[in-house]
C-alpha positions as CSV (number, residue, x, y, z in Angstrom):
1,X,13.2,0.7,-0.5
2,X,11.5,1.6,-4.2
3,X,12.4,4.2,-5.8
4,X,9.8,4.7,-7.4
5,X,7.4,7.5,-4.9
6,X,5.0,9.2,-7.6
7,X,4.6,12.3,-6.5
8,X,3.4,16.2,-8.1
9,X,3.8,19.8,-6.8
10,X,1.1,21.8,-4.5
11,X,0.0,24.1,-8.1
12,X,-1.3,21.1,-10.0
13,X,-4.5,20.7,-10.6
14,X,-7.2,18.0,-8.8
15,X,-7.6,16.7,-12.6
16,X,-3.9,16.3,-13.4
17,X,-3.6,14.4,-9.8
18,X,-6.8,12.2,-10.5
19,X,-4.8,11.0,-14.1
20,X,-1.7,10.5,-12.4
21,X,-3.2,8.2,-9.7
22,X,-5.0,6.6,-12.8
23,X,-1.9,6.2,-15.2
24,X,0.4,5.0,-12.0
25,X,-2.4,3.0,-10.7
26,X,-2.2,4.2,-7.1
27,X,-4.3,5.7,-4.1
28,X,-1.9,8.0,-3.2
29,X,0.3,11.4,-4.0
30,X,3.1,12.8,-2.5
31,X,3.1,16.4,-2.9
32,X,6.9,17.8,-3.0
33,X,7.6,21.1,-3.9
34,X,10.1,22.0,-7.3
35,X,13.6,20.7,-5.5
36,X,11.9,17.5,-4.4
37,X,11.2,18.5,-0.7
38,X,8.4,16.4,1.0
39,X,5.6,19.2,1.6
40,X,2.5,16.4,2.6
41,X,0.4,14.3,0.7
42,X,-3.3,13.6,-1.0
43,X,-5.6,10.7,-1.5
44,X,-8.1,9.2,-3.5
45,X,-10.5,9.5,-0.5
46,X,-9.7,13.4,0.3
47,X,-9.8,14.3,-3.5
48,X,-13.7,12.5,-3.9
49,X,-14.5,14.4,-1.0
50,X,-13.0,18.0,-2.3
51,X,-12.8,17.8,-5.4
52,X,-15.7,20.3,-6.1
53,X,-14.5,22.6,-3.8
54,X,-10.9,22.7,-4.8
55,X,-9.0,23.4,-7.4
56,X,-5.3,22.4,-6.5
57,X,-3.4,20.0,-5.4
58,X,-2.3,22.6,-2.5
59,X,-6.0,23.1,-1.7
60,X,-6.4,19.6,-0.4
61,X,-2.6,18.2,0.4
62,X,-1.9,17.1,3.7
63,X,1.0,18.3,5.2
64,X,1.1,15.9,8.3
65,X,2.8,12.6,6.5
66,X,5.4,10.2,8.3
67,X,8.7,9.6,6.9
68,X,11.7,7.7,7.7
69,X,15.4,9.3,6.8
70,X,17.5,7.3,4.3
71,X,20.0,6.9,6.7
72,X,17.9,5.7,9.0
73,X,18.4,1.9,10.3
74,X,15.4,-0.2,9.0
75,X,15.0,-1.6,12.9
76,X,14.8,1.7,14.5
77,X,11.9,2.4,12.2
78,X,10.2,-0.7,11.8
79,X,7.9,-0.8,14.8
80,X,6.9,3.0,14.5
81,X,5.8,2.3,10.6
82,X,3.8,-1.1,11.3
83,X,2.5,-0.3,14.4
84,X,0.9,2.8,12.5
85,X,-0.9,0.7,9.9
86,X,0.4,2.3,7.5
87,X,0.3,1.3,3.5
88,X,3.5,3.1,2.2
89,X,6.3,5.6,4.2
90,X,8.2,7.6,2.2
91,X,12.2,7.7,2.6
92,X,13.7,11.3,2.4
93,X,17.5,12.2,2.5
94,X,18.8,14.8,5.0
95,X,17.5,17.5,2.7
96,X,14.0,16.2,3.3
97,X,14.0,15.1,-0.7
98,X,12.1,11.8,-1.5
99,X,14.1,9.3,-2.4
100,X,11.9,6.2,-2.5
101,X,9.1,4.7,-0.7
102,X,8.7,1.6,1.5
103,X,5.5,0.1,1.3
104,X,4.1,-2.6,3.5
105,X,4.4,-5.5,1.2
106,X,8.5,-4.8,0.8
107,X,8.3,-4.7,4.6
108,X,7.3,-8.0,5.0
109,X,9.3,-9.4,2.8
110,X,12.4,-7.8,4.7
111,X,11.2,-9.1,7.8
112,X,10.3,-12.7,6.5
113,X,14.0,-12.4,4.8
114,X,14.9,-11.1,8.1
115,X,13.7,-14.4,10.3
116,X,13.8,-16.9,7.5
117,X,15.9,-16.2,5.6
118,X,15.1,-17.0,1.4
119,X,15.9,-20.6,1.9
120,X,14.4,-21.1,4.7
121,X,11.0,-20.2,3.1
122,X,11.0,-22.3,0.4
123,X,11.7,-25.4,2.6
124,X,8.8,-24.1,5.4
125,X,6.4,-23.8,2.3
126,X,7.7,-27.5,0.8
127,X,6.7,-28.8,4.1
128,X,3.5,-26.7,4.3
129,X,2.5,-28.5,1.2
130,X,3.1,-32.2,1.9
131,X,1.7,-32.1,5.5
132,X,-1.4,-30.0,4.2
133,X,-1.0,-28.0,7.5
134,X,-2.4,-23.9,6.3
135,X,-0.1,-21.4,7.8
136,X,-1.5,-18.3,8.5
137,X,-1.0,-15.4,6.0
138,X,0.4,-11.7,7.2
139,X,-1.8,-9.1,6.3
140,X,-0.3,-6.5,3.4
């Protein structure tokens, strides 16, 4: 898990939410209210589309997002997140406060840790080189 979810409250404005995206480079808020609380989410795509005919970040949030508990084991949750496509689940505690994110690229490194192990990798790509076989890549 990162720990690092950006995230901003329902009353802040579609321009403060467009220069956070820019500053943290990302496509995507989580909207949480003052304690921290998961309320939804908004991205790039919703705020283009609204942006003229909203003013606040509660105008255009989306309130239907997917989490997964901290406590939570990683393999009861696994299939649910990647068979949704998604690009990033947030982790709340039992207080529904974020806590982190997992994103799709840390998820595939947990399951090629998972199967492979680190070792194991290194030596599959070693022999990947000198036999000039190309593996296929996962998608992220």
């Amino acid at each position: 898990m990162l720990n690092n979810a950006i995230t901003i409250t329902p009353e802040k404005s579609l321009s403060e939410a467009i220069k956070l995206m820019r500053e943290k480079r990302v496509d995507t808020l989580l909207v949480v209210d003052g304690s921290g609380v998961l309320k939804g989410f908004i991205d790039v795509e919703t705020l283009d589309r609204r942006k003229n005919k909203a003013t606040s970040v509660s105008d255009i949030m989306n309130p239907k997002v997917f989490f997964v508990k901290k406590s939570s084991l990683l393999r009861d949750s696994l299939q649910r997140i990647l068979k949704r496509g998604l690009k990033y689940v947030p982790v709340v505690d039992d207080h529904q406060k974020v806590v982190g994110i997992l994103t799709r690229a840390s998820l595939v490194d947990i399951v090629y840790d998972v199967i492979w192990g680190e070792d194991e990798t290194t030596d599959t790509a070693n022999e990947t080189e000198s036999t000039d076989v190309k593996q296929p890549q996962a998608e992220v």
